[in-house]
C-alpha positions as a printed Julia matrix, in Angstrom:
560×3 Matrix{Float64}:
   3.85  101.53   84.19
   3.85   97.66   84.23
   7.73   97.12   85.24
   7.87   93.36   85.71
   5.5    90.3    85.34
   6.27   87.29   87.34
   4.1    83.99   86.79
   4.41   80.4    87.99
   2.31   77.19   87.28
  -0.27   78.75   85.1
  -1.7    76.71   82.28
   0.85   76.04   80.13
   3.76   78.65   82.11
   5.56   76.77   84.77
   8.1    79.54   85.26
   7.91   83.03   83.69
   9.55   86.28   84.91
   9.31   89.42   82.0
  10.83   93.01   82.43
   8.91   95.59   80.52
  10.15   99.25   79.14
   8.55  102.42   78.52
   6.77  103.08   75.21
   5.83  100.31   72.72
   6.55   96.55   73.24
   5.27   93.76   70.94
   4.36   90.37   71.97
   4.3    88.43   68.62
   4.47   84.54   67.96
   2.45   81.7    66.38
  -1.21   80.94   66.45
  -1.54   78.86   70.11
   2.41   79.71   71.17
   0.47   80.43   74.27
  -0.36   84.68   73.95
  -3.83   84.26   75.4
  -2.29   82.22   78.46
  -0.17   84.88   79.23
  -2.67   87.78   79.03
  -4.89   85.57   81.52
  -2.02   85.09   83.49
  -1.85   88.73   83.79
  -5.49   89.83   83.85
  -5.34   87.14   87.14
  -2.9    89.82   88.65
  -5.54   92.64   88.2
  -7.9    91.06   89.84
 -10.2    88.98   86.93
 -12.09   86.33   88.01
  -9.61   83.53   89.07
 -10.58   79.24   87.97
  -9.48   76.38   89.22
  -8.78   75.08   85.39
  -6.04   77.92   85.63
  -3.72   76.01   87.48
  -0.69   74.14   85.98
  -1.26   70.06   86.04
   0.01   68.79   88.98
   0.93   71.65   90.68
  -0.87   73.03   94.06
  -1.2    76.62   93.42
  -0.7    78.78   90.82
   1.05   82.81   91.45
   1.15   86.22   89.46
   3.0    88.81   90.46
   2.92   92.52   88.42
   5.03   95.05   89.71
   4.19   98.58   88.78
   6.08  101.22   89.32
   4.02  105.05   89.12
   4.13  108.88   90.09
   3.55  109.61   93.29
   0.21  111.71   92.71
  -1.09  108.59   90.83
  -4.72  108.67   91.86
  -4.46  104.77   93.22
  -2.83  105.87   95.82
  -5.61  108.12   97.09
  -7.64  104.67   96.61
  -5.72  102.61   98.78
  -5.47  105.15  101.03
  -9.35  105.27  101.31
  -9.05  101.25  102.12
  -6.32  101.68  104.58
  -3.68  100.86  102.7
  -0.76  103.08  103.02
   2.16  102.86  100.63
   5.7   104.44  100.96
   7.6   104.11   98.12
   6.41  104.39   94.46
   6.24  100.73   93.59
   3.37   98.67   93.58
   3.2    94.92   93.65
   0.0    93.18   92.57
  -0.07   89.47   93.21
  -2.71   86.83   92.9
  -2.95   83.13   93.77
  -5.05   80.84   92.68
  -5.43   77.26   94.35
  -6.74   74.54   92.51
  -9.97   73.76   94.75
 -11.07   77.0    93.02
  -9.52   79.46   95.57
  -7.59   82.67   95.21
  -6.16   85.39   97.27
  -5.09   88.62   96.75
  -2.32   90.92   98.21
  -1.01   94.15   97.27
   2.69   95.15   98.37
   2.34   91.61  100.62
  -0.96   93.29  102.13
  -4.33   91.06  102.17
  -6.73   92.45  100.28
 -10.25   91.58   98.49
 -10.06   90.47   95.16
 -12.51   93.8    94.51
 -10.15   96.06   95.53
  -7.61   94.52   93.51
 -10.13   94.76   90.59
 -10.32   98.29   91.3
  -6.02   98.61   91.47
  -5.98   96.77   88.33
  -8.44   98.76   86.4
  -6.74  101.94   87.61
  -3.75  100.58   86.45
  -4.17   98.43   83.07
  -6.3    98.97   80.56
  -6.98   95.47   77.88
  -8.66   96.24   74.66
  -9.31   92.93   72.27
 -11.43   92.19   69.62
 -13.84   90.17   71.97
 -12.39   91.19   75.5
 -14.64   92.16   77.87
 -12.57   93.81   79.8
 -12.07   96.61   77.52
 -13.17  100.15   78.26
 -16.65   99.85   76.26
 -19.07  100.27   78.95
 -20.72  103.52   78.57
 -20.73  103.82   82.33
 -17.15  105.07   82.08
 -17.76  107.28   79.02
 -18.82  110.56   80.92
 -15.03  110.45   82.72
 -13.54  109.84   80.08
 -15.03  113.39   77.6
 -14.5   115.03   81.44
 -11.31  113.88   81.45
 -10.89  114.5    77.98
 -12.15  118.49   78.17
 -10.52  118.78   81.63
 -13.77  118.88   83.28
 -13.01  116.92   86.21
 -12.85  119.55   88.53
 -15.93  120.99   87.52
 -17.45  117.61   87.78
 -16.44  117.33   91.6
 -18.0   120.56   91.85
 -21.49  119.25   90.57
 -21.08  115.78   92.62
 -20.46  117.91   96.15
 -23.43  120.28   95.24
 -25.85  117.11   94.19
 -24.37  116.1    97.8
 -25.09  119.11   99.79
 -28.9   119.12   97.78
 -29.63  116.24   98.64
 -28.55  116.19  102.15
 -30.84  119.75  102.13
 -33.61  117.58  101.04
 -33.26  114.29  103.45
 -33.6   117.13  106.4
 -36.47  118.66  104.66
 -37.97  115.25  104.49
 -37.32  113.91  108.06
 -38.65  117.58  109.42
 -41.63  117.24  107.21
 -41.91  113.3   108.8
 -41.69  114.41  112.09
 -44.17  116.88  112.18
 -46.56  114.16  110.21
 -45.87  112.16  113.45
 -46.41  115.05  115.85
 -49.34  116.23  114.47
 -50.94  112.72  114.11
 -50.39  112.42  118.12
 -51.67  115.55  118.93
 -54.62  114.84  119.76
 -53.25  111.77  122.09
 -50.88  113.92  123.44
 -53.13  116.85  124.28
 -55.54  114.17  126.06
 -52.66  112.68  127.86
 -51.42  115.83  128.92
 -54.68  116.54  130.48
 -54.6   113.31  132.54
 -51.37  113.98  133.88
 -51.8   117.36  135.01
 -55.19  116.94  136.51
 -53.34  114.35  138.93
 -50.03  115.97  139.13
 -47.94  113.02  140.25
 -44.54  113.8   142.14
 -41.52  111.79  142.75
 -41.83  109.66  145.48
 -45.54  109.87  146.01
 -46.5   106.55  145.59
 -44.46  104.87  147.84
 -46.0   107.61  150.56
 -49.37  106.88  149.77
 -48.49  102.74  149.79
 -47.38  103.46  153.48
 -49.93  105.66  154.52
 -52.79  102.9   152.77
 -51.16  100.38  155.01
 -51.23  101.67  158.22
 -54.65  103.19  157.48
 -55.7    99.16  156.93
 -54.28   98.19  159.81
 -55.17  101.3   161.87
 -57.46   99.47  164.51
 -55.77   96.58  165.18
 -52.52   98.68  165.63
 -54.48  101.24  168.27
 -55.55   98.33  170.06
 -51.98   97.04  170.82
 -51.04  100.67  171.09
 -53.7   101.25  173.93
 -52.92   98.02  175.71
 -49.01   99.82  176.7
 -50.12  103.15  176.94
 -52.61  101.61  180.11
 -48.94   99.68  180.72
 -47.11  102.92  181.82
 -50.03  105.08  182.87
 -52.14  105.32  185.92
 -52.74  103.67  189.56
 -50.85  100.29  189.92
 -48.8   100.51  187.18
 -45.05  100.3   186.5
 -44.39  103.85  186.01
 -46.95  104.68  188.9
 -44.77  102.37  190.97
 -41.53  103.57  189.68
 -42.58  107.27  190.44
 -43.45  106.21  193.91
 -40.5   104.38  194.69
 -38.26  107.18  193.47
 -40.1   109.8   196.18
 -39.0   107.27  198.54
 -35.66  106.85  198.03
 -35.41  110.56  197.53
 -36.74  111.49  201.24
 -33.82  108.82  202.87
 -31.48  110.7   200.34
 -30.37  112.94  203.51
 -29.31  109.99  205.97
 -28.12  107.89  203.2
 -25.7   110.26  201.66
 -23.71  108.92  198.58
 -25.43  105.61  198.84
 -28.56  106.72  197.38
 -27.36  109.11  194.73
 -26.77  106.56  191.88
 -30.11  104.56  192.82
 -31.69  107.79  192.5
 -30.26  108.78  189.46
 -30.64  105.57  187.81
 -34.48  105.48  188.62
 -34.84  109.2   187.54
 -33.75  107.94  184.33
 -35.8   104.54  183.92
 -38.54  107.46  184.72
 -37.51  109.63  182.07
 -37.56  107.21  179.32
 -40.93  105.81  180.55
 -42.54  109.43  180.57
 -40.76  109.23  176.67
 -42.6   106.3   175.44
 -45.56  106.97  176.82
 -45.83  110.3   174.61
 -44.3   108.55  171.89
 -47.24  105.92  172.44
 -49.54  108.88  172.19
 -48.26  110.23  169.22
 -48.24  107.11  167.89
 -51.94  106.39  168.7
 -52.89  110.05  167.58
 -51.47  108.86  164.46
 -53.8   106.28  163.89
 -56.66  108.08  164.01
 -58.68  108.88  160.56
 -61.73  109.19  159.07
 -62.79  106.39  156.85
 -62.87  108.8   153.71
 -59.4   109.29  154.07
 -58.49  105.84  153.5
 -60.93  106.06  150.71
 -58.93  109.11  148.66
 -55.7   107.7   149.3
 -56.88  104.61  147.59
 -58.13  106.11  144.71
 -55.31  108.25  144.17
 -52.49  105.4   144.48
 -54.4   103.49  142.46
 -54.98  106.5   139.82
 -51.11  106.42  139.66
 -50.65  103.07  138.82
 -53.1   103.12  136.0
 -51.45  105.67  134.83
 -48.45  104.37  134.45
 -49.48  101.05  132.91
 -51.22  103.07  130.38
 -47.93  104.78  129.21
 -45.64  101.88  129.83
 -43.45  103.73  132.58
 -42.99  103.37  136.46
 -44.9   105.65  138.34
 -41.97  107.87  140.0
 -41.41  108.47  135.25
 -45.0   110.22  135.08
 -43.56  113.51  136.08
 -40.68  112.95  133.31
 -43.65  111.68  131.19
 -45.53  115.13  131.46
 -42.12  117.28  130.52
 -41.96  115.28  127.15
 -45.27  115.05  125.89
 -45.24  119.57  126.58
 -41.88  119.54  124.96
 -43.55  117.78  121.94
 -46.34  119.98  122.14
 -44.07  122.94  122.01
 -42.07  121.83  118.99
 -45.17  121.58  116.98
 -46.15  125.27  117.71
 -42.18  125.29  116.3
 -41.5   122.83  113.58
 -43.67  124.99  110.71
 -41.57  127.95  110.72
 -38.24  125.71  110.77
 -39.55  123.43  107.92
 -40.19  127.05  105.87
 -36.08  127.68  106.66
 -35.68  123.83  105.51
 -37.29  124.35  102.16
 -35.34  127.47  101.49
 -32.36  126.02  102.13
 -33.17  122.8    99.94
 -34.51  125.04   97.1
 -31.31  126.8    97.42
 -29.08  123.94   97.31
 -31.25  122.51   94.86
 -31.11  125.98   92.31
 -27.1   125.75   93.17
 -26.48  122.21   91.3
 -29.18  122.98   88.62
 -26.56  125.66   87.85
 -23.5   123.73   88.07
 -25.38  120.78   86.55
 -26.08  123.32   83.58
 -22.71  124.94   83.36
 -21.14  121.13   82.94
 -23.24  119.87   80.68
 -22.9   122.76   78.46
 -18.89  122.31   78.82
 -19.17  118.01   78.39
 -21.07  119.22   74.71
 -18.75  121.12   73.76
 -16.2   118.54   74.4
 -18.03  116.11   72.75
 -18.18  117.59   69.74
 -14.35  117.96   69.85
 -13.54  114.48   70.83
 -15.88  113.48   67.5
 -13.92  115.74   65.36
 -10.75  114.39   66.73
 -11.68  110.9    66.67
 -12.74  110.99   62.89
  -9.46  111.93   61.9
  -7.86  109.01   63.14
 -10.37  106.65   61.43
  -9.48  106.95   57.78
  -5.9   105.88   58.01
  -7.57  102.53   59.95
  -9.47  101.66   57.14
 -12.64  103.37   58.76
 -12.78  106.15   56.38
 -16.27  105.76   55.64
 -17.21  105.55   59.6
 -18.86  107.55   61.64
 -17.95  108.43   66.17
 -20.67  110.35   67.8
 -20.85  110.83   71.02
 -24.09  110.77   72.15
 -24.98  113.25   74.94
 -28.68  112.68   76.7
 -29.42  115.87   79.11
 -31.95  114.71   81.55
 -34.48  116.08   83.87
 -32.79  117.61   87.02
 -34.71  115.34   88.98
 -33.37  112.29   87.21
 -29.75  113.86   87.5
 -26.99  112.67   90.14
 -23.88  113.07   91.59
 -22.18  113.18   87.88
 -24.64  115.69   87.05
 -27.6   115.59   84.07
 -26.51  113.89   81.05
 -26.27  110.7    79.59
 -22.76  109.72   77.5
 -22.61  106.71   74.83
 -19.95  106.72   72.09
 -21.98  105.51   69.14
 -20.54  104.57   66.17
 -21.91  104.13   61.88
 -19.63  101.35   60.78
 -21.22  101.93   57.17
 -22.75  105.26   55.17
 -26.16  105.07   55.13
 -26.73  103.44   58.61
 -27.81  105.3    62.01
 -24.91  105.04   64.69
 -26.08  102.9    67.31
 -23.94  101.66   70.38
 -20.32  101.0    69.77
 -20.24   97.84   71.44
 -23.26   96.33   69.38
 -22.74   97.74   65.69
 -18.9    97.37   65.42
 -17.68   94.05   64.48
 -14.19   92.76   66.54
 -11.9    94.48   64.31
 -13.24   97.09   63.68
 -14.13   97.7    67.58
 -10.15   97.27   68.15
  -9.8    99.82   65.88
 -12.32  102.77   67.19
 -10.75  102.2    70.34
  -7.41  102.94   69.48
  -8.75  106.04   67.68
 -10.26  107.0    71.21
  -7.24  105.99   72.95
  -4.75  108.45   70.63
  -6.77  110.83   70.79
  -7.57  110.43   74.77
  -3.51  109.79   75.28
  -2.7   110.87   78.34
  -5.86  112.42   79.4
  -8.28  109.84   81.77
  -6.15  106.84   80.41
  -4.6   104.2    82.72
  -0.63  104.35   82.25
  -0.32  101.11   80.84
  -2.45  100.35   77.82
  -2.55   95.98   76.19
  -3.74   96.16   72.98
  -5.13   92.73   71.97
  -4.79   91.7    67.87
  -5.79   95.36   67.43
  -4.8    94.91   63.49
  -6.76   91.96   63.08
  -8.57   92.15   59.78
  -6.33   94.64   58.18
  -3.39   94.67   56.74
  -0.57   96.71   54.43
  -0.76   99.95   54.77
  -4.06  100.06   57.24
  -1.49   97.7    59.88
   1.39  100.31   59.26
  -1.4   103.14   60.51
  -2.32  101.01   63.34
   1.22  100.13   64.41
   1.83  104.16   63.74
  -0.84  104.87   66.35
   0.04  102.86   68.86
   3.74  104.33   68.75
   2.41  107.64   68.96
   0.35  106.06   71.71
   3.24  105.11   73.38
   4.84  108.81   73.68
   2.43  108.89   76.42
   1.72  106.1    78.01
   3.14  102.28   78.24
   1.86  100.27   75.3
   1.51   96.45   75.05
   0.38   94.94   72.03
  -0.53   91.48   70.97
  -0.07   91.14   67.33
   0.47   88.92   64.2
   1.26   92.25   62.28
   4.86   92.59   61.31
   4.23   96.44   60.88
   3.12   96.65   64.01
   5.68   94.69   65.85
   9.03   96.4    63.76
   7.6    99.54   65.67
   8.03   98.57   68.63
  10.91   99.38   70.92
  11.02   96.53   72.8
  10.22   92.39   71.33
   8.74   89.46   73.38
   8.32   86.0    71.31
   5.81   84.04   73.05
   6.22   79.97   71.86
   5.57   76.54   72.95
   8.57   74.05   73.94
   8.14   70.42   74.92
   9.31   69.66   78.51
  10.53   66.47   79.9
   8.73   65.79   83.55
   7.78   62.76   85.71
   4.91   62.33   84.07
   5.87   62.38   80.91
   6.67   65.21   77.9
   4.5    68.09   78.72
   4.48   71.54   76.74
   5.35   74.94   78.66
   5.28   78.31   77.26
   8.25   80.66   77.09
   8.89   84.1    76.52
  12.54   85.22   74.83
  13.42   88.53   74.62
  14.22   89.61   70.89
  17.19   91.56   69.69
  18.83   92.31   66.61
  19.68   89.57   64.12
  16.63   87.3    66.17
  13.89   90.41   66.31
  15.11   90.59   62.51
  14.11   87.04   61.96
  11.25   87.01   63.76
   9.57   90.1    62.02
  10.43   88.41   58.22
   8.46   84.72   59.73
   5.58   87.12   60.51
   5.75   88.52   57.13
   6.61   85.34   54.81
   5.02   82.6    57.22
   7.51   79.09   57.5
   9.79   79.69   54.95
  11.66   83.14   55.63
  13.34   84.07   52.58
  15.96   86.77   51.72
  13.54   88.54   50.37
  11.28   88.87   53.78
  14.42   89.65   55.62
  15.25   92.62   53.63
  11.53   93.87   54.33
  12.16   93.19   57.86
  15.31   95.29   57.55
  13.49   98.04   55.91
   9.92   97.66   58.46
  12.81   98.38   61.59
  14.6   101.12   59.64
  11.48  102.87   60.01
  11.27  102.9    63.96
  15.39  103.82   64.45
């Protein structure tokens, strides 16, 4: 429930701090004492659109602060939780401010938050209902929760939202199989034909950096057997060094005997100059055997290399890929000899998942008419003692197509209401006039109670229009109301307000600033002889009278 509302510098409120109770509290005082200023003030809290024109004159910023305090299982927990918001205690501090270049922020328990999710705290919270507030739970859009809530169909409603889920998710797959295989088959032809490319050349990894090297020297074959030639004829034959070295090694060789150790390192040292002659000269051999081709060969390697390369250009990858290449286009080829038989097991499953929610889908709606037809019956026994005896509540249930059902399932909710015999209901929000709006509401609302209500409940002039013994009924309701939940009403109905276990007068006092005398609102907390006083103005207007003080008496008797 709303425990404590704190404002400063809005409108005509400089400084304002209220504590609220449990059950019914009336906020009563003249016409422009400053009621409406103080129900912006608060819808500012719960995250309503914030103005610049909201801000006190002369001040910087305006602040509202509403401190709730809830069950632990409250179900705005499990919201903020979603958002990362993690609360430990119980207590729950809304606050808003509002700047006057037009500016707000919001913060929950001294957290920074969007102004949405503070929307979405608030309407969790508070519910306003007014004659012309917009802000009151009229928007068919929350109707369905609230005959689910009303027949305790929630759970079964989560049931039908996970199996819309898991049928639709069923279907996405089915889709993006069925898309695939559009794809595959489209390319199969392509792929086939590249396939056949590929393996007709079988490219390897590495092969065309061989066949690069092997075109080169195959270019530059003759000019390189030329040079080769020229040192073979260097180390080989009469006259030349290795001819000469051979020689001169016999010689030494032959004196070996008379020169003793002398001639041993010479000897070995030319044995090995010899050794790594004889070396190069076969590696001059091999070299120049090497070089030898036939002019075809130069020819295929050509075409091949260049067979690769074309290849690769025409799928967009480097050469040494075209072996990759050829493993994906067969593993596509493959999954299309594959992908009929698993989109078969897709559509089973989808037509499963799908026949699942029909049932669920079915089972709820059935359950949502039934409680309907209850909340209808309900609801038009609340109406006659409002002065809406001759009115009609319907809840209007459309059951649509499966296909044009949803996570909430297949139907359709409106409350529709006759205001007059004789007419067709039509829309609640366009047929019933302000007061008589106010007053379906709080039918719906006593009947609803505690079921998919927010725990604190502002009822806005809810009597307006009415009086006597229709504003006794009303201010009856909303104490029942209050057994509940936490009840706020705005009213100018004495019956109402002698109800109500706790009293807030709202006025207008003149304030002495720099500027001048400016008005502020104020808020005084009525007891006893003053809540006495208060109730007979409301009932005799300027002049209160003995006379309107002993009705007051007898109006309070009523609530002790």
């Amino acid at each position: 429930m709303l425990a404590a509302l704190s404002i400063r510098d809005i409108v005509l409120i400089d400084k304002l701090d209220l504590e609220f109770g449990s059950g019914l509290s009336a906020l009563t005082g003249e016409t422009g004492a400053g009621k409406t200023i103080l129900l912006d003030a608060f819808s500012l809290a719960i995250g309503a659109r914030g103005d610049a024109s909201l801000v006190r004159r002369g001040a910087r910023q305006g602040h509202v602060t509403a401190t709730f305090e809830l069950a632990s299982d409250h179900p705005v927990f499990a919201l903020l939780s979603e958002n990362g918001i993690e609360i430990d205690d119980q207590v729950l501090i809304l606050r808003r401010v509002q700047g006057e270049d037009g500016r707000s922020r919001a913060f929950i328990n001294d957290i920074s938050v969007s102004v949405q999710l503070l929307r979405d705290v608030g309407r969790a919270l508070v519910e306003i209902h007014g004659q012309h507030d917009e802000r009151a739970l009229i928007d068919p859009n929350g109707h369905r929760d609230l005959v689910d809530a009303f027949g305790g169909l929630t759970e079964k409603a989560d049931h039908v939202a996970e199996c819309y889920r898991a049928w639709a998710e069923a279907d996405a797959a089915l889709a993006r199989h069925e898309s695939d295989i559009a794809t595959t088959q489209a390319n199969a032809d392509y792929v086939s034909h590249a396939l056949e490319e590929l393996r007709t050349l079988n490219p390897e990894v590495g092969e065309e950096e061989a066949l690069a090297e092997r075109r080169q020297l195959m270019m530059n074959a003759e000019k390189i057997a030329s040079e080769l030639n020229e040192a073979l004829d260097a180390l080989q034959g009469e006259g030349t060094a290795g001819a000469r070295l051979a020689t001169a090694l016999r010689r030494i060789e032959r004196q070996a005997a008379v020169g003793g150790g002398l001639l041993t390192a010479v000897s070995e040292a030319l044995e090995r100059v010899l050794a790594e002659t004889n070396a190069a000269r076969d590696r001059l051999e091999e070299a120049l055997a090497a070089t030898a081709f036939e002019p075809a060969d130069l020819e295929r390697a050509e075409e091949r290399l260049f067979g690769l390369r074309a290849l690769a250009r025409k799928h967009r990858v480097q050469v040494d890929d075209l072996p990759v290449l050829t493993e994906r286009l067969e593993a596509e080829l493959a999954a299309l000899n594959t992908s009929e038989s698993r989109k078969v097991e897709l559509a089973r499953e989808a037509e499963a998942a799908r026949g699942t929610f029909e049932a669920a889908a079915l089972s709820l709606s059935e359950a949502r008419a039934k409680a309907a037809r209850q909340l209808d019956e309900q609801v038009a026994g609340e109406l006659a003692p409002l002065k809406l005896e001759k009115a009609r509540f319907v809840t209007q249930v459309e059951t649509v197509a499966l296909r044009e059902g949803g996570p909430s399932g297949i139907d359709r909710i409106a409350f529709w209401v006759a205001a007059n015999p004789g007419t067709e209901p039509g829309p609640m929000m366009k047929v019933a006039s302000g007061g008589e709006l106010a007053r379906f509401i709080l039918a719906l609302k006593v009947v609803l109670a505690a079921r998919g209500s927010a725990p604190t409940l502002i009822f806005d002039e809810v009597e307006s229009g009415v009086g006597g013994a229709t504003a006794a009924a009303v201010g009856e309701r909303l104490a029942g109301l209050a057994g509940s939940v936490q009840v706020l009403a705005v009213t100018h109905a004495p019956q109402v307000a002698a109800l109500a276990q706790g009293h807030l007068m709202i006025a207008k006092e003149a304030v002495a600033g720099a500027e001048g005398e400016t008005m502020a609102t104020r808020v005084a907390v009525l007891e006893g002889k003053h809540r006495r006083e208060e109730i007979a103005r409301m009932l005799a207007g300027q002049t209160i009278t003995d006379e309107a003080r002993a009705a007051a008496d007898r109006l309070m008797s009523k609530s002790a």
